[in-house]
C-alpha distance (Angstrom), angle and dihedral (degrees) to the residues before:
residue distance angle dihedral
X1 . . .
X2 3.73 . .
X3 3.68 128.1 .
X4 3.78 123.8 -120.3
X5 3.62 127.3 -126.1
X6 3.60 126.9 -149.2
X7 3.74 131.7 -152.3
X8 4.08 104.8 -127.2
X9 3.81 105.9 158.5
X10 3.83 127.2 34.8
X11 3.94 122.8 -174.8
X12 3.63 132.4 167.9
X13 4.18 88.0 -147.5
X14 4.31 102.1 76.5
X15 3.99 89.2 -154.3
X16 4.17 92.2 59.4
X17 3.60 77.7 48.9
X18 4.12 91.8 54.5
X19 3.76 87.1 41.3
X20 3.91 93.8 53.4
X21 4.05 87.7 51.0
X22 3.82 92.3 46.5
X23 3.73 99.2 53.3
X24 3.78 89.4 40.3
X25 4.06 89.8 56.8
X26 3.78 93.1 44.2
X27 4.08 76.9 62.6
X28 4.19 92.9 48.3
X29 3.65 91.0 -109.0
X30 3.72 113.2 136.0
X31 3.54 110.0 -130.6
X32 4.13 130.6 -179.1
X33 4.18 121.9 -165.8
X34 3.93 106.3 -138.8
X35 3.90 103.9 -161.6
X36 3.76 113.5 -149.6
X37 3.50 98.5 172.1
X38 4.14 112.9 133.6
X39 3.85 110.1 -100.7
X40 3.91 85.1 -156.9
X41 4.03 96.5 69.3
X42 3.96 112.2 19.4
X43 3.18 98.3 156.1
X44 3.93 90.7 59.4
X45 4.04 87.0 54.4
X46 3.63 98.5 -138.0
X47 3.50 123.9 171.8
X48 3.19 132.7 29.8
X49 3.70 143.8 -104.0
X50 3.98 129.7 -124.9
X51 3.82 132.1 -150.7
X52 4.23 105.2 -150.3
X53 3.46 123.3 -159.6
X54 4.31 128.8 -164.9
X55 3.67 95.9 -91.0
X56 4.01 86.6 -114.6
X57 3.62 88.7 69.0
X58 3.79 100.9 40.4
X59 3.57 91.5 104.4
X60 4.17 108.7 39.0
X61 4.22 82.0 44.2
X62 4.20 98.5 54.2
X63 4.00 88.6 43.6
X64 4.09 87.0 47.7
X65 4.09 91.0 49.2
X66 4.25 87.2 36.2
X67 3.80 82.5 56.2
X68 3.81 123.0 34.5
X69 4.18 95.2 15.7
X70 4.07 102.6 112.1
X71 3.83 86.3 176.0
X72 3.79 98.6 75.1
């Protein structure tokens, strides 16, 4: 069976993203950066990108980033 992932942290700057996935992984929590952002207008910067989490760790990682993120 395959684990879920969760969405916990949504940002329209891609390095907060990166950050939020770093400081998750120096606490062993896998982490992926989904990046949403249009491919048709980059310059513009719309969209967004998302840090997921195994649905397991949904909750321990958005109290880690709540807590000890200083990029928010």
């Amino acid at each position: 069976m395959t684990e879920s992932w969760e969405s916990i942290y949504t940002t329209p700057l891609p390095h907060r993203a990166e950050l939020a996935k770093a400081l998750l992984s120096e606490h062993d929590i896998p982490a992926v950066v989904i990046n949403k952002q249009s491919s048709s207008y980059p310059t513009i910067g719309w969209g967004k990108s998302e840090v997921h989490v195994l649905a397991k760790d949904a909750i321990l990682a958005k109290v880690i980033l709540e807590n000890e993120a200083t990029f928010s």
